[in-house]
DSSP file (Angstrom, degrees, kcal/mol; ACC not computed):
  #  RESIDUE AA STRUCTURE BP1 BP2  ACC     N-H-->O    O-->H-N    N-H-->O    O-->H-N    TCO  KAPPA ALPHA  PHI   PSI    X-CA   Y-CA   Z-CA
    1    1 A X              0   0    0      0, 0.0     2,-0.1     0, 0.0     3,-0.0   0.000 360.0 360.0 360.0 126.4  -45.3  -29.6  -32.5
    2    2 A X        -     0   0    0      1,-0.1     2,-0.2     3,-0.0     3,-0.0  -0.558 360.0-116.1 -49.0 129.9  -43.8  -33.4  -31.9
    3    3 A X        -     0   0    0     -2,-0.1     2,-0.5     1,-0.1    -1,-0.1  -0.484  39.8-122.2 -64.0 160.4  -44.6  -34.6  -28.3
    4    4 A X        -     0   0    0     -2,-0.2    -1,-0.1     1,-0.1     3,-0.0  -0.737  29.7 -96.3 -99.2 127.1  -41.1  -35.0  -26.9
    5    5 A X     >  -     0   0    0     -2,-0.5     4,-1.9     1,-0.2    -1,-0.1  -0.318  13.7-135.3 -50.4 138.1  -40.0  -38.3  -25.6
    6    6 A X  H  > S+     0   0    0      1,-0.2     4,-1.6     2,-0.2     5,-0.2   0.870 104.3  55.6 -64.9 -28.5  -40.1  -39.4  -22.0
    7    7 A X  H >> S+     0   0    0      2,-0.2     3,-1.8     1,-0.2     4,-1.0   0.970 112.6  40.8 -54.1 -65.3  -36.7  -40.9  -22.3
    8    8 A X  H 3> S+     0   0    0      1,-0.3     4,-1.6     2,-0.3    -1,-0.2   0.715 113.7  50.1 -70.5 -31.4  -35.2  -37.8  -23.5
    9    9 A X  H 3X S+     0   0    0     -4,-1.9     4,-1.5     1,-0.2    -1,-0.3   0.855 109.1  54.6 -62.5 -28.6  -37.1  -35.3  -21.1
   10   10 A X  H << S+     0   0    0     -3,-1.8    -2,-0.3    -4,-1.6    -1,-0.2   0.664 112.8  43.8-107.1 -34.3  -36.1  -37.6  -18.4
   11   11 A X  H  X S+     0   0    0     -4,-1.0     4,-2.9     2,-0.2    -1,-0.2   0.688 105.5  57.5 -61.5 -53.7  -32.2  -37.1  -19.7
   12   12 A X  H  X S+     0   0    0     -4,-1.6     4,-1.8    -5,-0.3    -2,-0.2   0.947 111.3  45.7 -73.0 -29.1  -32.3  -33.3  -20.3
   13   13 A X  H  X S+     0   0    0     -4,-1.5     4,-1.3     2,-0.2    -1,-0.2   0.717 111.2  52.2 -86.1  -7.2  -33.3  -32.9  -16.4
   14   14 A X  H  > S+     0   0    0      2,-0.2     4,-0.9     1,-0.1    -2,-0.2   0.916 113.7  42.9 -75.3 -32.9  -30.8  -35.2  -15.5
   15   15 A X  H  < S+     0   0    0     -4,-2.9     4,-0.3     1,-0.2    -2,-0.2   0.792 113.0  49.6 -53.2 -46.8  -28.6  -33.1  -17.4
   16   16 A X  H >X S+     0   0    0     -4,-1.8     3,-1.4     2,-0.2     4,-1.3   0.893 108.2  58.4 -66.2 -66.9  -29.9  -29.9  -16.2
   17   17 A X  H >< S+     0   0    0     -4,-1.3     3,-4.5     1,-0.3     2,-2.5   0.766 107.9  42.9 -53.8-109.5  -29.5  -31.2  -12.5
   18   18 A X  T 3< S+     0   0    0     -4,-0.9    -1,-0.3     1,-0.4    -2,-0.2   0.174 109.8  53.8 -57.8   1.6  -25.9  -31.9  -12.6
   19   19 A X  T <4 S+     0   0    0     -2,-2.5    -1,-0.4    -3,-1.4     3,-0.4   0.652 116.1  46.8 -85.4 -34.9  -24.9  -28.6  -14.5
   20   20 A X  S << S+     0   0    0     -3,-4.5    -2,-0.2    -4,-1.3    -3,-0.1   0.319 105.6  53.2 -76.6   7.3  -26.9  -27.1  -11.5
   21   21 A X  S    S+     0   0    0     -4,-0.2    -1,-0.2    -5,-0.1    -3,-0.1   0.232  82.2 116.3-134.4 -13.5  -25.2  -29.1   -8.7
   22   22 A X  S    S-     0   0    0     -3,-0.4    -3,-0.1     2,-0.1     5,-0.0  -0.303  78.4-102.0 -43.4 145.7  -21.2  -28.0  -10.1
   23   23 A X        -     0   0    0      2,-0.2     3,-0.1     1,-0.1    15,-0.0   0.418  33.7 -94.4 -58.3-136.6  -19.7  -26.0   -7.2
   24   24 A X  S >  S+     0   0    0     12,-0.1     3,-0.6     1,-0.0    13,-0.5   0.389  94.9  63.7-136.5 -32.9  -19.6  -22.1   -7.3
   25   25 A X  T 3  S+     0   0    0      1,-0.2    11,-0.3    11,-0.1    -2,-0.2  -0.713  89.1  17.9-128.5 154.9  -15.8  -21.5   -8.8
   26   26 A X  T 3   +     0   0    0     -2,-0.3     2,-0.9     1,-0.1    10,-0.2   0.674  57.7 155.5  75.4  21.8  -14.3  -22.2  -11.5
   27   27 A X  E <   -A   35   0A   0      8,-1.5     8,-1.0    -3,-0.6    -1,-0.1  -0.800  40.9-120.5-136.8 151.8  -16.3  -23.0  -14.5
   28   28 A X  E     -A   34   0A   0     -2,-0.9     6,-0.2     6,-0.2     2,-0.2   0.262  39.4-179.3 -26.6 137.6  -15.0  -22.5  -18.2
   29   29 A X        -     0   0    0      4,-1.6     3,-0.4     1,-0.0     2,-0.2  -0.644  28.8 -75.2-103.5 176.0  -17.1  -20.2  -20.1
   30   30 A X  S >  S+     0   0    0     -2,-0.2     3,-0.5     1,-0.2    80,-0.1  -0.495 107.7  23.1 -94.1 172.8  -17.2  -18.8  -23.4
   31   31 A X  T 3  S-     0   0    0     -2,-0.2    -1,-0.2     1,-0.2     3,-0.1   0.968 132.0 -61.7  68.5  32.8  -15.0  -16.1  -24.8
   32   32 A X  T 3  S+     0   0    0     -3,-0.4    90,-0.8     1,-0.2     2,-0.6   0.674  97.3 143.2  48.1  26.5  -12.1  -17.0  -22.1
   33   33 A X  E <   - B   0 121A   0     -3,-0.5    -4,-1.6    88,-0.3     2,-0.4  -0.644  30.5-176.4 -79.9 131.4  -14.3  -16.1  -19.5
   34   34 A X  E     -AB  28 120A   0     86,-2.5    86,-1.6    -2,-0.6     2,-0.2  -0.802  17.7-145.6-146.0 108.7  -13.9  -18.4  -16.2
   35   35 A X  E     +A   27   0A   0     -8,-1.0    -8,-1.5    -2,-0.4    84,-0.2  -0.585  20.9 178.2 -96.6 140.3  -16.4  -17.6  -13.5
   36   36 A X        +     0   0    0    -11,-0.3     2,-0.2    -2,-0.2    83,-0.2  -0.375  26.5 165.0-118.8  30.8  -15.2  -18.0   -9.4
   37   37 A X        +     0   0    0    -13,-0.5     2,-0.3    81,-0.4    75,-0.0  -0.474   5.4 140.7 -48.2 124.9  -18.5  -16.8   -8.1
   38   38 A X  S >  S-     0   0    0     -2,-0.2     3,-1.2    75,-0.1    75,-0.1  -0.866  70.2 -73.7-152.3 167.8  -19.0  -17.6   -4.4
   39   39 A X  T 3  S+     0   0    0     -2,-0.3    -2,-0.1     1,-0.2     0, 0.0   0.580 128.5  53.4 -37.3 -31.5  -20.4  -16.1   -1.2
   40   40 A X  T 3  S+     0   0    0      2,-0.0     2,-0.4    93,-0.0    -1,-0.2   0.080  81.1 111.3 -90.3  25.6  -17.4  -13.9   -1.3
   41   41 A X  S <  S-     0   0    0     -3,-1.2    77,-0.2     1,-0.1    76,-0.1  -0.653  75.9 -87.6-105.8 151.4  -17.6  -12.7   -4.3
   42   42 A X        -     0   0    0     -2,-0.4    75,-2.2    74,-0.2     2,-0.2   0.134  43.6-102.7 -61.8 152.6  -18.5   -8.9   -5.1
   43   43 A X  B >>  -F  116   0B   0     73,-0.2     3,-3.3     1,-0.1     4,-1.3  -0.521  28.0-119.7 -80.9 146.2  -21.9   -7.5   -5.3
   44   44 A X  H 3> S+     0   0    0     71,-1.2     4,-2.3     1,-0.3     5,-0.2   0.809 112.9  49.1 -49.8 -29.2  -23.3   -6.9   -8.9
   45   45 A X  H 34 S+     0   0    0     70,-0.3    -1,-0.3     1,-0.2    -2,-0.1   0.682 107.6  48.8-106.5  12.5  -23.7   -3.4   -8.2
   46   46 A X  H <> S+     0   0    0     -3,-3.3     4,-1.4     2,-0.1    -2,-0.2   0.703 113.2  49.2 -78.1 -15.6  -20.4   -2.8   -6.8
   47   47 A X  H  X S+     0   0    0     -4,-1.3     4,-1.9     1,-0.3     5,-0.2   0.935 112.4  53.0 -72.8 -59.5  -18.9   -4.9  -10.3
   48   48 A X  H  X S+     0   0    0     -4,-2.3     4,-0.8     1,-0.2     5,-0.3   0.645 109.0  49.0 -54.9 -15.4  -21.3   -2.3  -12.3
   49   49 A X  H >> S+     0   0    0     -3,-0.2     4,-2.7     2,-0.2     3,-0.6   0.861 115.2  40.1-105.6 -53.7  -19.7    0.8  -10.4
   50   50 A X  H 3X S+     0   0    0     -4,-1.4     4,-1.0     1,-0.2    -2,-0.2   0.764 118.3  53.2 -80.4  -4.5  -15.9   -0.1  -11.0
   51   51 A X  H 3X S+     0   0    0     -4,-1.9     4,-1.0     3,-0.1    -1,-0.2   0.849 112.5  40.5 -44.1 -50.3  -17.1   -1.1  -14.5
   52   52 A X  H <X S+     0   0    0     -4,-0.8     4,-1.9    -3,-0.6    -2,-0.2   0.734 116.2  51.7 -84.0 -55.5  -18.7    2.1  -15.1
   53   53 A X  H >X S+     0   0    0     -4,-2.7     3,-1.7    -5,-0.3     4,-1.2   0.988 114.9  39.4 -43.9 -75.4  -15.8    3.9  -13.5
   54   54 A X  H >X S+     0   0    0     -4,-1.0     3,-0.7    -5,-0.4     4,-0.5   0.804 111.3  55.6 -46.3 -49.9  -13.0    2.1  -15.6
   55   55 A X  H 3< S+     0   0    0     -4,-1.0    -1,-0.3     1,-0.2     3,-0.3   0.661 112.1  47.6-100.1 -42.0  -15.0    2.2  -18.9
   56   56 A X  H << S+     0   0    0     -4,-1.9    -1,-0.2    -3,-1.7    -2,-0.2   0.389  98.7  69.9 -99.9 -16.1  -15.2    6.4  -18.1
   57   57 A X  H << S-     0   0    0     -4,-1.2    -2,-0.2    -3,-0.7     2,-0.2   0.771  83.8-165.2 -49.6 -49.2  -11.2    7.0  -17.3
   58   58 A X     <  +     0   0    0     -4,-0.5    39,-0.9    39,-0.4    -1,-0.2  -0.596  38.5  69.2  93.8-165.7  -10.4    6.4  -20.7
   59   59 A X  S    S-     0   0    0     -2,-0.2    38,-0.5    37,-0.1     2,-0.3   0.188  85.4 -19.9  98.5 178.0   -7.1    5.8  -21.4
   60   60 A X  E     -G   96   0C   0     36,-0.2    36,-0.2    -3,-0.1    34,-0.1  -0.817  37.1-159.5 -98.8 170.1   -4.3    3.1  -20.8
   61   61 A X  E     -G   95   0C   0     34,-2.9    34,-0.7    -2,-0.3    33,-0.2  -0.587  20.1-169.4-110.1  63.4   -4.7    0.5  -18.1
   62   62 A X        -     0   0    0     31,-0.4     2,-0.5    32,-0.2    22,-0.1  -0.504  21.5-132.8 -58.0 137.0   -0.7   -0.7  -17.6
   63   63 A X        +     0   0    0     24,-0.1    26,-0.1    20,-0.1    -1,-0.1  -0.912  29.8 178.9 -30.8  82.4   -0.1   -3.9  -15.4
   64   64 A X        +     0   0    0     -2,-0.5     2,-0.9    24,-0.1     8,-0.1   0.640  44.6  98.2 -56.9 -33.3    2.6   -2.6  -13.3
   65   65 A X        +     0   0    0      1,-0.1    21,-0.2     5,-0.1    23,-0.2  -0.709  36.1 170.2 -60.3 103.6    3.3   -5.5  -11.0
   66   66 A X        +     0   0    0     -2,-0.9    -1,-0.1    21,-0.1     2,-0.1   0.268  61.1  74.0-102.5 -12.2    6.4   -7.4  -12.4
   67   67 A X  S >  S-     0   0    0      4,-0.1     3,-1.2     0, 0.0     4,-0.0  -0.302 102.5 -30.7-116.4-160.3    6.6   -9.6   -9.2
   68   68 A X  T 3  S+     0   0    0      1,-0.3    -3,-0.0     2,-0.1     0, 0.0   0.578 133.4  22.6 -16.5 -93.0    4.4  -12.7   -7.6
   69   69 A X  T 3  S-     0   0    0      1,-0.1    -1,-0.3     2,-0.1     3,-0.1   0.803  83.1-147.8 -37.7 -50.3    0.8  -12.2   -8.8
   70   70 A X    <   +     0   0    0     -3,-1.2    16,-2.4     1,-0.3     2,-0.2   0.628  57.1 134.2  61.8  22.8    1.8  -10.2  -11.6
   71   71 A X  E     -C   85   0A   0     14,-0.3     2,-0.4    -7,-0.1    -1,-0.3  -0.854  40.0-168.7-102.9 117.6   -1.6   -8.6  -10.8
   72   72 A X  E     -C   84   0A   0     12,-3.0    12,-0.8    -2,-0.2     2,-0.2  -0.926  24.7-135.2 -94.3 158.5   -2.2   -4.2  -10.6
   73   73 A X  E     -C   83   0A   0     -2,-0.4    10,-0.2    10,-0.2     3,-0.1  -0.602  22.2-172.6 -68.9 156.4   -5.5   -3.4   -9.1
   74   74 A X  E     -     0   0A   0      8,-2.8     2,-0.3     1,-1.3     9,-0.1   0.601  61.9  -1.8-117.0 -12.7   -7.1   -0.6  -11.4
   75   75 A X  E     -     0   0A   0      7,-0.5     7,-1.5     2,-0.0    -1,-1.3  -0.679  56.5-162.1 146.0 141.5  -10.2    0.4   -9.5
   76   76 A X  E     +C   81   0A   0     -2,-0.3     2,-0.3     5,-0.2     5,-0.2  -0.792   8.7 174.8-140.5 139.2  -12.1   -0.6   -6.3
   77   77 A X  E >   -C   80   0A   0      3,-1.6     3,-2.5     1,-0.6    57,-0.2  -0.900  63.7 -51.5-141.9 147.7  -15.6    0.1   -5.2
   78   78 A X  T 3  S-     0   0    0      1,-0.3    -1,-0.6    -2,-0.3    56,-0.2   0.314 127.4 -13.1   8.9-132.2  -17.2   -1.1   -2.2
   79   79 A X  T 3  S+     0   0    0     -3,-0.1    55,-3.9    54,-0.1     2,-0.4   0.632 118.7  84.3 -69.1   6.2  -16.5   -4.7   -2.5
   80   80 A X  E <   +CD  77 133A   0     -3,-2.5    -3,-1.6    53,-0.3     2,-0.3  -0.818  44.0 171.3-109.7 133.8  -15.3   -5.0   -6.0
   81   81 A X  E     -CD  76 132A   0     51,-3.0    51,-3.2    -2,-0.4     2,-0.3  -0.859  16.8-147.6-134.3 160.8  -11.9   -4.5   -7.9
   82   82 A X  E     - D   0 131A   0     -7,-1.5    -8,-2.8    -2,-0.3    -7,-0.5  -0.956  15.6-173.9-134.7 152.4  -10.7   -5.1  -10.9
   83   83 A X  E     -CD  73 130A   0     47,-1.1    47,-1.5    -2,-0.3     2,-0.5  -0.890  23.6-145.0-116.2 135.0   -7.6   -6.0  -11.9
   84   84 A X  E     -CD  72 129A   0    -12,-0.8   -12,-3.0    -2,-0.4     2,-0.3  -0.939  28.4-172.1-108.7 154.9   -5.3   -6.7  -14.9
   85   85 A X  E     +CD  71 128A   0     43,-3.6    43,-2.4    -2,-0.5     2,-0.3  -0.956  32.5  70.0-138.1 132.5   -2.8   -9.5  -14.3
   86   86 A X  E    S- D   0 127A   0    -16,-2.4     2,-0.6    -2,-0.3    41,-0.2  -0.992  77.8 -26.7 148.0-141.4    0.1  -10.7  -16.5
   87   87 A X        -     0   0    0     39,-1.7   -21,-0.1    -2,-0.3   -24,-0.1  -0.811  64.2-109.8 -93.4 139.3    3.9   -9.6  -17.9
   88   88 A X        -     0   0    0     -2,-0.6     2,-0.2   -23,-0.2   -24,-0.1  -0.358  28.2-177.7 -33.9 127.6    4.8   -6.0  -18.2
   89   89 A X    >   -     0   0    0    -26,-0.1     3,-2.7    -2,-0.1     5,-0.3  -0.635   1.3-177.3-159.9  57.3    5.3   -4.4  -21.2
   90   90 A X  T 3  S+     0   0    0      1,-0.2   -28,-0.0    -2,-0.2   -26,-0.0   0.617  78.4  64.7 -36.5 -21.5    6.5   -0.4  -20.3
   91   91 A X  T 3  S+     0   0    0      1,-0.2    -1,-0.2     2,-0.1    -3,-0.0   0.802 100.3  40.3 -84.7 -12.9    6.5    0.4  -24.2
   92   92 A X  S <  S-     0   0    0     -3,-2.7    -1,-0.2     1,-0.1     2,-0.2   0.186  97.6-136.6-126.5  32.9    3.2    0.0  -25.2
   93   93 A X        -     0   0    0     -4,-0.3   -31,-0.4   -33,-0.1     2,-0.2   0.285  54.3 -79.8  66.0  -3.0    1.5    1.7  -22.0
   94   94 A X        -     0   0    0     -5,-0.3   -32,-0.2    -2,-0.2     2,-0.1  -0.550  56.7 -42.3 138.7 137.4   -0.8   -0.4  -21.7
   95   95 A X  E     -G   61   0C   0    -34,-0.7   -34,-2.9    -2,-0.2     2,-0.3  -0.583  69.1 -97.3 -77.6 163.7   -4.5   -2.0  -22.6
   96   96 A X  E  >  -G   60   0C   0    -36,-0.2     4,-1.2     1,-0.1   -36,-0.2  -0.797  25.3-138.3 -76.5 143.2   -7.3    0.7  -23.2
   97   97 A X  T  4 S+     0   0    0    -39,-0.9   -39,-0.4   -38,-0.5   -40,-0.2  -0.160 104.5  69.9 -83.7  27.9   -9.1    0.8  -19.9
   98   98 A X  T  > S+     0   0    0    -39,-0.2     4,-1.9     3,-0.1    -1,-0.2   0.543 103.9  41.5-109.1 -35.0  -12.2    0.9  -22.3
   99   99 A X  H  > S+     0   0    0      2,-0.3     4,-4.7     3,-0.2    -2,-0.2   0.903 109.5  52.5 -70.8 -59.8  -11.4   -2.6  -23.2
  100  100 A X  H  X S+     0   0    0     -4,-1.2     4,-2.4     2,-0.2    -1,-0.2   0.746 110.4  54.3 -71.0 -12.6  -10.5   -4.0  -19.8
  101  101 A X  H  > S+     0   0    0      2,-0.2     4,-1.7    -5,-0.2    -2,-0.3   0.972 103.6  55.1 -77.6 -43.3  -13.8   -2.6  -18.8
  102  102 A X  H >X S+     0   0    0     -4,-1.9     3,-1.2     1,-0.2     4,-0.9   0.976 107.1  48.8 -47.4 -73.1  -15.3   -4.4  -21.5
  103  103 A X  H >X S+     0   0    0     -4,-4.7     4,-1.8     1,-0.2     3,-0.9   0.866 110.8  47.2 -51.2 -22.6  -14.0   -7.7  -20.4
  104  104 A X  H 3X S+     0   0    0     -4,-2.4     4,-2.6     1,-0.3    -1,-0.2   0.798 100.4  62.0 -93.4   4.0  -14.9   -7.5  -17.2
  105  105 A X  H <X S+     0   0    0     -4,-1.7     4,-0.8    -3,-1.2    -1,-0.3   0.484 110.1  49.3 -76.2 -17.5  -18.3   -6.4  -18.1
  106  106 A X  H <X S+     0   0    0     -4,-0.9     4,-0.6    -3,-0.9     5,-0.5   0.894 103.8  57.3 -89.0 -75.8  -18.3  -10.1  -19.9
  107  107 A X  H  X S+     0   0    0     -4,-1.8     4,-1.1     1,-0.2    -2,-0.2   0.798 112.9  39.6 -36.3 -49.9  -17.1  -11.6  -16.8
  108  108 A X  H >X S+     0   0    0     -4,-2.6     3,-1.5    -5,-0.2     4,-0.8   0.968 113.4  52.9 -77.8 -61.9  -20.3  -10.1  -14.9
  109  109 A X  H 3< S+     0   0    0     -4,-0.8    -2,-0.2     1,-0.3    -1,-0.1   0.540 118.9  31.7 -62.8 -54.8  -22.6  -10.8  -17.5
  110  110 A X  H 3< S+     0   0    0     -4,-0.6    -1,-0.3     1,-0.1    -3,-0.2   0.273 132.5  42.5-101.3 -17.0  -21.6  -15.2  -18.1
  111  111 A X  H << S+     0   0    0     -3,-1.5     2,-0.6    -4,-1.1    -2,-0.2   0.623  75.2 116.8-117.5  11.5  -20.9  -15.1  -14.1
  112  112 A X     <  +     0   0    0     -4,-0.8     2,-0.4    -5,-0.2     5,-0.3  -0.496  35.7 164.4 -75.6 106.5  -23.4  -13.2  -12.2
  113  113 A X    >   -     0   0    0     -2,-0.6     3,-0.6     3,-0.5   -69,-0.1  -0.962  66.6 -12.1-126.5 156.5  -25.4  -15.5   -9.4
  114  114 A X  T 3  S-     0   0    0     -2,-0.4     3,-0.1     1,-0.2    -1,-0.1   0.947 128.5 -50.9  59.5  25.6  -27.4  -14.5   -6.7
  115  115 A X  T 3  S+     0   0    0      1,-0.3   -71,-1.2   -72,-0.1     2,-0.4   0.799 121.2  85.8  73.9  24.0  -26.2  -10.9   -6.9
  116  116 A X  B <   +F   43   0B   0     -3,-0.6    -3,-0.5   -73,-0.2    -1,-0.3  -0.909  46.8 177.8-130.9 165.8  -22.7  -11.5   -6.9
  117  117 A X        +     0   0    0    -75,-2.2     2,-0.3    -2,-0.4    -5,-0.1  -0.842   9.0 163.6-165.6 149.2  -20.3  -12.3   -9.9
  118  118 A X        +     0   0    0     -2,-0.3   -81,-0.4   -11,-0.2     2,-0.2  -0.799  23.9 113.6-146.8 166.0  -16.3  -12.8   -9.5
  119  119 A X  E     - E   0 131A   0     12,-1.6    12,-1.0    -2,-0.3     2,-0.4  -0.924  52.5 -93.8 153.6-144.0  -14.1  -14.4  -12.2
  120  120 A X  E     -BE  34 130A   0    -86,-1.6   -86,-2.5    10,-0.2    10,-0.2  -0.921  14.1-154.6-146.6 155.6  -10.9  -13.9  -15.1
  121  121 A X  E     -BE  33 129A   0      8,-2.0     8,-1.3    -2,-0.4   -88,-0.3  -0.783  17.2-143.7-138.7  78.6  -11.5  -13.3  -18.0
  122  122 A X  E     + E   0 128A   0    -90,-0.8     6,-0.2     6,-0.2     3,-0.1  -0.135  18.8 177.2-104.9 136.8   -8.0  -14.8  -20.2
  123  123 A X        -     0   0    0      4,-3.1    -1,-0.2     1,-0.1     5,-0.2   0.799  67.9 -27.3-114.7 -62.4   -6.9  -12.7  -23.2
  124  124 A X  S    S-     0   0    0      3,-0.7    -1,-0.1   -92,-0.1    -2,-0.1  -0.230  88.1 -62.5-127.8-134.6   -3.9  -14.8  -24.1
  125  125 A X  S    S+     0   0    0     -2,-0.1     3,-0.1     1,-0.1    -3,-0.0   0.100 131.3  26.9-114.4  14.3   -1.2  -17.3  -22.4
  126  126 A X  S    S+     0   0    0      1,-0.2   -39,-1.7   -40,-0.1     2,-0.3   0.664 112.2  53.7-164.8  18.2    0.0  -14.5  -20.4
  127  127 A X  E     +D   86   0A   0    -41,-0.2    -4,-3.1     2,-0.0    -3,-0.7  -0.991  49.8 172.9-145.9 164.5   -2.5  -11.9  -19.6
  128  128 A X  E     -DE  85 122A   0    -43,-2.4   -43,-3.6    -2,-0.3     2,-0.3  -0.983  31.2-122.1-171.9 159.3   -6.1  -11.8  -18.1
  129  129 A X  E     -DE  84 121A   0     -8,-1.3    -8,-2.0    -2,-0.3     2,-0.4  -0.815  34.5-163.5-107.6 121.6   -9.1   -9.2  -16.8
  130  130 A X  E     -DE  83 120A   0    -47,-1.5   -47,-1.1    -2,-0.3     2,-0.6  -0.890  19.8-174.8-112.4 100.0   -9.8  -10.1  -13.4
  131  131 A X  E     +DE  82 119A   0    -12,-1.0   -12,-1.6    -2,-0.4     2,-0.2  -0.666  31.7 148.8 -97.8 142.6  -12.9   -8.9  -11.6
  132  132 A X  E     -D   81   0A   0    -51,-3.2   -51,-3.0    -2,-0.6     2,-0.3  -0.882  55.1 -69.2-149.5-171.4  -12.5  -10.1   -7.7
  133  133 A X  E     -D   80   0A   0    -53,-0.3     2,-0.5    -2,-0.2   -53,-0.3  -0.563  51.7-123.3 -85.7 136.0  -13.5   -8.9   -4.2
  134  134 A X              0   0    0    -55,-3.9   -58,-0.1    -2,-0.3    -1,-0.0  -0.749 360.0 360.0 -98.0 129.8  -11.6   -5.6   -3.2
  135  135 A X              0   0    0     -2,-0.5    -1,-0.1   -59,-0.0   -56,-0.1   0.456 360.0 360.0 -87.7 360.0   -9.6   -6.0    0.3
């Protein structure tokens, strides 16, 4: 093994710091993932239950909503919902709810801290997998 330069150790924890010092929400992931984790944000094993749930329905998932948000909820458990959000599309029924479980099961996985995880998960320019805190 090479000893490692001070310079460069001294660089990678500066680096390290200030990826650890970001705020809570909002940052870019891979795989269209964008984590909003906060203090409000659902607990991991309510995310795992409506995961689990959604993933075991089967099915389509339709986005129903045609107005503001463009958001339906699909499932809620204790604090956790997920949602899919974008335009309406009556003909083709739907995403498989196998699928949207699947993103948001990436969205907890790249956002999960402290026992919480929130965040979207962006499919294209006009739809996204939203796991959020259930009201």
């Amino acid at each position: 093994m090479h000893a490692q330069h001070p310079l460069i150790l001294a660089l990678t924890f500066a680096a390290a710091a200030l990826t650890s010092a970001l705020p809570p929400t909002l940052h870019p992931r891979q795989n269209g993932v964008t984590c909003q984790t906060s203090d409000g944000s659902p607990t991991t094993e309510d995310v795992t239950a409506v995961i689990n749930e959604l993933g075991g329905q089967g099915g389509k998932c339709p986005q129903t909503n045609d107005v503001a948000s463009e958001c339906t909820t699909l499932v809620t458990e204790g604090s956790a919902a997920i949602a899919i959000c974008g335009g309406t599309d009556p003909e083709d029924g739907g995403m498989d709810c196998t699928t949207v479980a699947g993103y948001a099961n990436q969205i907890q996985q790249a956002c999960l801290s402290v026992g919480r995880a929130g965040g979207t998960y962006t499919i294209g320019p006009s739809q996204r997998v939203e796991v959020i805190h259930s009201e």
